[in-house]
PDB file with SEQRES, HELIX, SHEET and CRYST1 records, atoms N, CA, C and O in Angstrom:
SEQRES   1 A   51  UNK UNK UNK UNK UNK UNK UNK UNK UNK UNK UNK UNK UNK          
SEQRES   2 A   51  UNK UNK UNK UNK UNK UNK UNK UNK UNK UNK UNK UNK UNK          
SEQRES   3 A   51  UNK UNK UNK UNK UNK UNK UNK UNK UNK UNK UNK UNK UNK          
SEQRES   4 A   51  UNK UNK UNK UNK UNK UNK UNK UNK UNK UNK UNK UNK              
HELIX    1 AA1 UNK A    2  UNK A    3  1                                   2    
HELIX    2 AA2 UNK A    4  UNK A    9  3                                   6    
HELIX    3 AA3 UNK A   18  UNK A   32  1                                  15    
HELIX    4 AA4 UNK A   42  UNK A   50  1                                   9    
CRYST1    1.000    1.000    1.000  90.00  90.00  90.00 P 1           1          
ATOM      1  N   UNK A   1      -6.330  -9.567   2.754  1.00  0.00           N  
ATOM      2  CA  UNK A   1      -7.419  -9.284   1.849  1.00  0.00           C  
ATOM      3  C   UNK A   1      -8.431 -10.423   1.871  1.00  0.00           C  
ATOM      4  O   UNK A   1      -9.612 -10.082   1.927  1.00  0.00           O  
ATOM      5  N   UNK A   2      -8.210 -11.448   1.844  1.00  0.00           N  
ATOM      6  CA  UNK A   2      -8.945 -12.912   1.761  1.00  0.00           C  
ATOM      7  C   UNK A   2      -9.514 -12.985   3.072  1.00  0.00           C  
ATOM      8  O   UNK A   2     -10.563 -13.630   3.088  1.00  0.00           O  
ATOM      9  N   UNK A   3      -9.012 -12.351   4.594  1.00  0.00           N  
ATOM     10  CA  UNK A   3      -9.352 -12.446   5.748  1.00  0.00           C  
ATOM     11  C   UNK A   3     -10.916 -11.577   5.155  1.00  0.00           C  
ATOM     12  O   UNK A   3     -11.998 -12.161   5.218  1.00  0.00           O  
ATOM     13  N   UNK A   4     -10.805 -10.309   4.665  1.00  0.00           N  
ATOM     14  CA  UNK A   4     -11.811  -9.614   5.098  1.00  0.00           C  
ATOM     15  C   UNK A   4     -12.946 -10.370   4.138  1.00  0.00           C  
ATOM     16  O   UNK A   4     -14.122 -10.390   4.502  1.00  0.00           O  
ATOM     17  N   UNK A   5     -12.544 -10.955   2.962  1.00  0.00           N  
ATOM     18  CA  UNK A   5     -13.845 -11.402   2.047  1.00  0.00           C  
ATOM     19  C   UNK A   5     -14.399 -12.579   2.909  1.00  0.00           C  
ATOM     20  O   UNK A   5     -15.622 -12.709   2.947  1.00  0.00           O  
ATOM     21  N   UNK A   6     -13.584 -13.476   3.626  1.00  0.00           N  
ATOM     22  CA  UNK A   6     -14.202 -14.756   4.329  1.00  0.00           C  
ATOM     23  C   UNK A   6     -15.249 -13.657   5.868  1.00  0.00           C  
ATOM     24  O   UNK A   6     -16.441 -13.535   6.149  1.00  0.00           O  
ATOM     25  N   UNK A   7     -14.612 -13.387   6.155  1.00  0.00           N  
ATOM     26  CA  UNK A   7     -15.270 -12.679   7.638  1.00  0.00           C  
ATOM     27  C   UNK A   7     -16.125 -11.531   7.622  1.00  0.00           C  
ATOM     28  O   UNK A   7     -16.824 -11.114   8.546  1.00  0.00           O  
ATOM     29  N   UNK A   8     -15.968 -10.995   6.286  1.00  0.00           N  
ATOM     30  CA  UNK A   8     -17.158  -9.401   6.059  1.00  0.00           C  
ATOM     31  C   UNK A   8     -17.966  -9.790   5.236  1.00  0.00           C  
ATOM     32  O   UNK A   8     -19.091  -9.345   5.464  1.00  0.00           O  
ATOM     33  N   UNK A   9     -17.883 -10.586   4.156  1.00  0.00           N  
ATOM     34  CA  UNK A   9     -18.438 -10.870   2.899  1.00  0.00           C  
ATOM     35  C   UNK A   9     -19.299 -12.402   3.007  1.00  0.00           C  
ATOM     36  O   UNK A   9     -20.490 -12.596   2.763  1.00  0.00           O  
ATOM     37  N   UNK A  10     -18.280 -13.373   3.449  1.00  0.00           N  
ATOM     38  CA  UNK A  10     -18.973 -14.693   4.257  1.00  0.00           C  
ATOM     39  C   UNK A  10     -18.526 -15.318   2.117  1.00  0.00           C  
ATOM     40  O   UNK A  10     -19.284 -16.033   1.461  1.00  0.00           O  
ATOM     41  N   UNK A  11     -17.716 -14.974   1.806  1.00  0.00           N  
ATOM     42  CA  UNK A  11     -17.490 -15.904   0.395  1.00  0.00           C  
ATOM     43  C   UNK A  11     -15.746 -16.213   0.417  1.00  0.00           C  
ATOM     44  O   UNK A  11     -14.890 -15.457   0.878  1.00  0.00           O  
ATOM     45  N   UNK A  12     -15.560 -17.387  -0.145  1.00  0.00           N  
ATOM     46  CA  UNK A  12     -14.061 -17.726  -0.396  1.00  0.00           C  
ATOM     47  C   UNK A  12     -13.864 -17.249  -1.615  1.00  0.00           C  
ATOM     48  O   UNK A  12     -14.566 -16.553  -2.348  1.00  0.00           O  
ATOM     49  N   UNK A  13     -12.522 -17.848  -1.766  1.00  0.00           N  
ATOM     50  CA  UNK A  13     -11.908 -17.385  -3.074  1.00  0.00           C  
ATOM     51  C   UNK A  13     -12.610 -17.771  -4.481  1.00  0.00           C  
ATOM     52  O   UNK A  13     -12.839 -17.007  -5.419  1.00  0.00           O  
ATOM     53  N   UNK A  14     -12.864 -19.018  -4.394  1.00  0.00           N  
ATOM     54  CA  UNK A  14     -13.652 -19.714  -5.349  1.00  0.00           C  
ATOM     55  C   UNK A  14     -14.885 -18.957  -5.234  1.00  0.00           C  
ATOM     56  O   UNK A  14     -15.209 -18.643  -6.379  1.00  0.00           O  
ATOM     57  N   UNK A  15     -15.606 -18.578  -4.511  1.00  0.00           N  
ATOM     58  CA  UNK A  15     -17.147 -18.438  -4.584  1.00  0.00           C  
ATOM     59  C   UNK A  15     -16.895 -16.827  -4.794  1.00  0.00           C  
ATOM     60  O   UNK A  15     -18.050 -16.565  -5.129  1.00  0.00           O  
ATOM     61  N   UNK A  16     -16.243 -15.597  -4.839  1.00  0.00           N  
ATOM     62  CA  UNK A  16     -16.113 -14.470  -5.697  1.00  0.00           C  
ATOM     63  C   UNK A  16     -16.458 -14.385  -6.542  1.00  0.00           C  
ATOM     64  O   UNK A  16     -16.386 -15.316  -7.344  1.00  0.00           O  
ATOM     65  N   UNK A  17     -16.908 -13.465  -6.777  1.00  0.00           N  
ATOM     66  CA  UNK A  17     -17.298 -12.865  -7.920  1.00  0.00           C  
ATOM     67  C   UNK A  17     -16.780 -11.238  -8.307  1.00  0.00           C  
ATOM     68  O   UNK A  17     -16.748 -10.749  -7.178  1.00  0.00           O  
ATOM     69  N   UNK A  18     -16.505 -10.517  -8.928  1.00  0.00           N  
ATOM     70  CA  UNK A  18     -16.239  -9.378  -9.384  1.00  0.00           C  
ATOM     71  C   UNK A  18     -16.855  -7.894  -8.282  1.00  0.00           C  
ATOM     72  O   UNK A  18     -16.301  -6.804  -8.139  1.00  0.00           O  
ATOM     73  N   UNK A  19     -17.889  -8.290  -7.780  1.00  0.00           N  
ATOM     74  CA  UNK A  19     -18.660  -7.057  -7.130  1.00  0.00           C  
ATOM     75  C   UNK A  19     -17.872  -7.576  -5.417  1.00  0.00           C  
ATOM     76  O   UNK A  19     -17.353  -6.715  -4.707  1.00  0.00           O  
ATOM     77  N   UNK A  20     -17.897  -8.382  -5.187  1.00  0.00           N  
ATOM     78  CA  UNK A  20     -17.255  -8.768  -4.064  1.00  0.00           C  
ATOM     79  C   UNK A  20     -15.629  -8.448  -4.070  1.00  0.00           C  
ATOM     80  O   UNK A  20     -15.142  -7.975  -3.043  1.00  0.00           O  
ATOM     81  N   UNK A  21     -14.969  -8.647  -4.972  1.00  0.00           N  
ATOM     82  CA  UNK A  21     -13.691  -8.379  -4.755  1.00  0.00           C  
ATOM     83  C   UNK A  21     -13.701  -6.863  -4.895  1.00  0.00           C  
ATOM     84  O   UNK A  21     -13.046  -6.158  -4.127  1.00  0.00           O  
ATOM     85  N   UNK A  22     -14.483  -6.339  -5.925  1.00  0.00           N  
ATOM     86  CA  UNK A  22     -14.410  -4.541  -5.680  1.00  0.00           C  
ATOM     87  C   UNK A  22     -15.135  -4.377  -3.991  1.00  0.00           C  
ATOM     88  O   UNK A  22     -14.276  -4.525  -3.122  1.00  0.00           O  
ATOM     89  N   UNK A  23     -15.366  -4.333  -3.903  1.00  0.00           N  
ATOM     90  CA  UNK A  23     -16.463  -4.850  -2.058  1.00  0.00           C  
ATOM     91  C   UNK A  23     -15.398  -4.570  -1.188  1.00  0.00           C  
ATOM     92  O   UNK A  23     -15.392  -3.527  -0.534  1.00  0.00           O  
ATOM     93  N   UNK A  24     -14.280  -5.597  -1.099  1.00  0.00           N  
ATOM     94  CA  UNK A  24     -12.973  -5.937  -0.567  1.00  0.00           C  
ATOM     95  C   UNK A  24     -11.930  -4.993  -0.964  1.00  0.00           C  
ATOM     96  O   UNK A  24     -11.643  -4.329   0.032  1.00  0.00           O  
ATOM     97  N   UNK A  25     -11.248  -4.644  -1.957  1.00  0.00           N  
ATOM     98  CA  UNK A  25     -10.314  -3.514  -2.570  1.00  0.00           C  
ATOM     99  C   UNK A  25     -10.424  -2.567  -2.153  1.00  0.00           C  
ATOM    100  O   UNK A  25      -9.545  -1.947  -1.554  1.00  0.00           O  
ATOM    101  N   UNK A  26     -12.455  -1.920  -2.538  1.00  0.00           N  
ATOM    102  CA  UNK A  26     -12.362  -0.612  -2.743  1.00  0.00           C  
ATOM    103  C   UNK A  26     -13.137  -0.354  -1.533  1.00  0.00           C  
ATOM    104  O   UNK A  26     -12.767   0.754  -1.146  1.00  0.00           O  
ATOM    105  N   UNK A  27     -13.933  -0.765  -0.820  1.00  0.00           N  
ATOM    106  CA  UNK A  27     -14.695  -0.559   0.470  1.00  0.00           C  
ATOM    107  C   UNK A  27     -13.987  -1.095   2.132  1.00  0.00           C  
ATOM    108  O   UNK A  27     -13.954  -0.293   3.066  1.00  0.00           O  
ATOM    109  N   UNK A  28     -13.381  -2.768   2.298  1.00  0.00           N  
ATOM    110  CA  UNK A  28     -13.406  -3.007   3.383  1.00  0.00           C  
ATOM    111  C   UNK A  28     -12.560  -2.806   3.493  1.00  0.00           C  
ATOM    112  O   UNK A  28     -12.257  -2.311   4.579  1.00  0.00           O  
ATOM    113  N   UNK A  29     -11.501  -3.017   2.483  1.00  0.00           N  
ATOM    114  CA  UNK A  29      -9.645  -2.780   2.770  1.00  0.00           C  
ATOM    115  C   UNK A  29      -9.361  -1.540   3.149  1.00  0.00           C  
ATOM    116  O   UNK A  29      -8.482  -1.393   3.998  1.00  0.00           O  
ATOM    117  N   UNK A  30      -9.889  -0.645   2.727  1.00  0.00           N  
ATOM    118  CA  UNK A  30      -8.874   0.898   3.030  1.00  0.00           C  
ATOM    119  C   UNK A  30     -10.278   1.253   4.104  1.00  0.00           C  
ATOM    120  O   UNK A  30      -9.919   2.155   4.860  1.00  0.00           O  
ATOM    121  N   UNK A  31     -11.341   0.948   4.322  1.00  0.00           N  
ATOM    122  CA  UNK A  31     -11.753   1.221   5.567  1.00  0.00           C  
ATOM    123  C   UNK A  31     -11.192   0.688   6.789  1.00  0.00           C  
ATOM    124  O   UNK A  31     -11.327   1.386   7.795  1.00  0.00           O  
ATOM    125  N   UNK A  32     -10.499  -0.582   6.905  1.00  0.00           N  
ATOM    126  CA  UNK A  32     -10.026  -1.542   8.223  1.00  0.00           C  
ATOM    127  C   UNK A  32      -8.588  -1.679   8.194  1.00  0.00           C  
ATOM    128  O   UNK A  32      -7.932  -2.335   9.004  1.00  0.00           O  
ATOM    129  N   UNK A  33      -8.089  -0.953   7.114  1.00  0.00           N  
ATOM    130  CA  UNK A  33      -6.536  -1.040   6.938  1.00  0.00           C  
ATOM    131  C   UNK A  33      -5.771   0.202   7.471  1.00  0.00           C  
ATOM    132  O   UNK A  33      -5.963   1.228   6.820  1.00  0.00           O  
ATOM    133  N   UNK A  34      -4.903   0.298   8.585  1.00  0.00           N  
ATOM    134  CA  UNK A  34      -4.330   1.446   9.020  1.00  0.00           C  
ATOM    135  C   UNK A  34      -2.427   0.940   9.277  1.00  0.00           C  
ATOM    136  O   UNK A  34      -1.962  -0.009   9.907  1.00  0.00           O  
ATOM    137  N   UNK A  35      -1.902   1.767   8.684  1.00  0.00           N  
ATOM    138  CA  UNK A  35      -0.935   1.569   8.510  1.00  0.00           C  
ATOM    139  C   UNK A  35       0.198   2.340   9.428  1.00  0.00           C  
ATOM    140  O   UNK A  35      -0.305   3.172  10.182  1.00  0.00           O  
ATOM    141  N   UNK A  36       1.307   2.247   9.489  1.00  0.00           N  
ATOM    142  CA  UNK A  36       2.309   3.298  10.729  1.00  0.00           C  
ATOM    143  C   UNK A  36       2.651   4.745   9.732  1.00  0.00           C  
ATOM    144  O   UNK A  36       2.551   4.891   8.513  1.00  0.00           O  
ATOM    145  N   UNK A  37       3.044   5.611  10.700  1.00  0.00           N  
ATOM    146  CA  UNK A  37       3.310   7.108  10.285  1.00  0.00           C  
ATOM    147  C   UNK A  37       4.447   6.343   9.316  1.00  0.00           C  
ATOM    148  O   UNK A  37       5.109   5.338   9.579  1.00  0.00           O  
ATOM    149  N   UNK A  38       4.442   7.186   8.081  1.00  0.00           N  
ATOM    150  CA  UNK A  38       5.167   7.382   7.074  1.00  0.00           C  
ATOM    151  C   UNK A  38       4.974   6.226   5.757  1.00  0.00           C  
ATOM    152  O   UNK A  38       5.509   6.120   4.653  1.00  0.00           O  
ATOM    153  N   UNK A  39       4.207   5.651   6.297  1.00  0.00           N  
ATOM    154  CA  UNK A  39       4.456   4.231   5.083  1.00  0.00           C  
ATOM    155  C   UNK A  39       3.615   4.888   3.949  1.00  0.00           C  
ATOM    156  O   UNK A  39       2.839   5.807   4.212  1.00  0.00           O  
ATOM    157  N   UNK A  40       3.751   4.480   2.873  1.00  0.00           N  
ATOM    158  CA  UNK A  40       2.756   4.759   2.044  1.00  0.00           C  
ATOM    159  C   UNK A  40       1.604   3.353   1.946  1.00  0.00           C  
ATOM    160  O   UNK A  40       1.768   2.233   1.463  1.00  0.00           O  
ATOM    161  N   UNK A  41       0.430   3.973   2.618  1.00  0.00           N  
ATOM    162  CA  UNK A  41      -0.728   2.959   2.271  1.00  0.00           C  
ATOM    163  C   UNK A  41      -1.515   3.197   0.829  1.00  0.00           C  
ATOM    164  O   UNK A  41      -2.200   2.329   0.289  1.00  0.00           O  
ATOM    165  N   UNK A  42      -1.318   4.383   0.363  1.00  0.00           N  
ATOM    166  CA  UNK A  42      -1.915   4.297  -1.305  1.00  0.00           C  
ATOM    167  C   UNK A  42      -1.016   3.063  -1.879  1.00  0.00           C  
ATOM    168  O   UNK A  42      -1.585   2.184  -2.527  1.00  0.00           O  
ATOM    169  N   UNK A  43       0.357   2.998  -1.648  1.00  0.00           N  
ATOM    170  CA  UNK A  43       0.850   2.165  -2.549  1.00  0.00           C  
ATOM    171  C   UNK A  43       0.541   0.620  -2.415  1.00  0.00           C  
ATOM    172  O   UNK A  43       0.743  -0.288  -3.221  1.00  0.00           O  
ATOM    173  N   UNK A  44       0.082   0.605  -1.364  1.00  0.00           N  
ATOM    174  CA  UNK A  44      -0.597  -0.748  -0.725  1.00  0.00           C  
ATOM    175  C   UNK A  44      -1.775  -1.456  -1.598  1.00  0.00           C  
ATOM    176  O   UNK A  44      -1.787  -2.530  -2.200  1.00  0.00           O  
ATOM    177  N   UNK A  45      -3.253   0.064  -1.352  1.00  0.00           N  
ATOM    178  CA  UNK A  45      -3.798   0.212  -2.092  1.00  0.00           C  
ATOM    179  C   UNK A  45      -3.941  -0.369  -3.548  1.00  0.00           C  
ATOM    180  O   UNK A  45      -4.764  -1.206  -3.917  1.00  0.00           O  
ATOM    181  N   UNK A  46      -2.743   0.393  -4.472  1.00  0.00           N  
ATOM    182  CA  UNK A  46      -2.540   0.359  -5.655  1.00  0.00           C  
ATOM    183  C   UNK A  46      -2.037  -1.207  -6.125  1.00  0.00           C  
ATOM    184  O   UNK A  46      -2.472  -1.887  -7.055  1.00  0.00           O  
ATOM    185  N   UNK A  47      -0.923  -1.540  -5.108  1.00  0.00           N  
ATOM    186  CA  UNK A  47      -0.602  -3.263  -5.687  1.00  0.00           C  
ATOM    187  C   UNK A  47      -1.771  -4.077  -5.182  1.00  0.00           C  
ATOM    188  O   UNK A  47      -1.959  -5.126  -5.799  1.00  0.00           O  
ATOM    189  N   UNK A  48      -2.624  -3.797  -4.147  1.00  0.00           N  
ATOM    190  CA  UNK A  48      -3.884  -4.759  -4.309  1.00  0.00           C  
ATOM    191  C   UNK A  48      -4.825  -4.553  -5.614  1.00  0.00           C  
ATOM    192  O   UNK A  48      -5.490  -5.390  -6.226  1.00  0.00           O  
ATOM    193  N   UNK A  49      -4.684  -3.353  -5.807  1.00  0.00           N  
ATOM    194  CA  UNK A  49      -6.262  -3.119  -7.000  1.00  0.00           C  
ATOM    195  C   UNK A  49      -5.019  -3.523  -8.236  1.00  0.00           C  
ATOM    196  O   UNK A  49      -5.741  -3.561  -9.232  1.00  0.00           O  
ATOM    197  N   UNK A  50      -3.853  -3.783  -8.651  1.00  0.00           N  
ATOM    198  CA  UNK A  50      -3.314  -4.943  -9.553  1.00  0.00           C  
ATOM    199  C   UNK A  50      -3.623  -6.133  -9.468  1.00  0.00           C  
ATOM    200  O   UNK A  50      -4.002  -6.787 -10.439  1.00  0.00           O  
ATOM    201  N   UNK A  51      -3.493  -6.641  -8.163  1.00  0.00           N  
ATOM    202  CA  UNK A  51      -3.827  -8.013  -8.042  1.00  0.00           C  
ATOM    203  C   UNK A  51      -5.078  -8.429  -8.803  1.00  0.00           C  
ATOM    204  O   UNK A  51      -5.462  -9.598  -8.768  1.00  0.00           O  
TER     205      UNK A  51                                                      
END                                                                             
């Protein structure tokens, strides 16, 4: 997750802000994230948007 905010976004952890981490969660992650037959990637999903 931190890969895609430094390399898509160009901000660290410290320099986030709220629209950037939704940015990351809800846009770059489940666009660049592909997972193997059977896994559940919603649940992936779901414990990141806890984090």
């Amino acid at each position: 997750m931190l890969d895609y905010a430094l390399n898509y976004i160009g901000v660290s952890p410290p320099e986030m802000n709220a629209a950037d981490l939704r940015a990351v969660l809800y846009e770059l992650f489940p666009a660049y994230t592909s997972t193997p037959d059977g896994f559940d990637g919603k649940m992936v999903v779901r414990v990141l948007r806890a984090f």
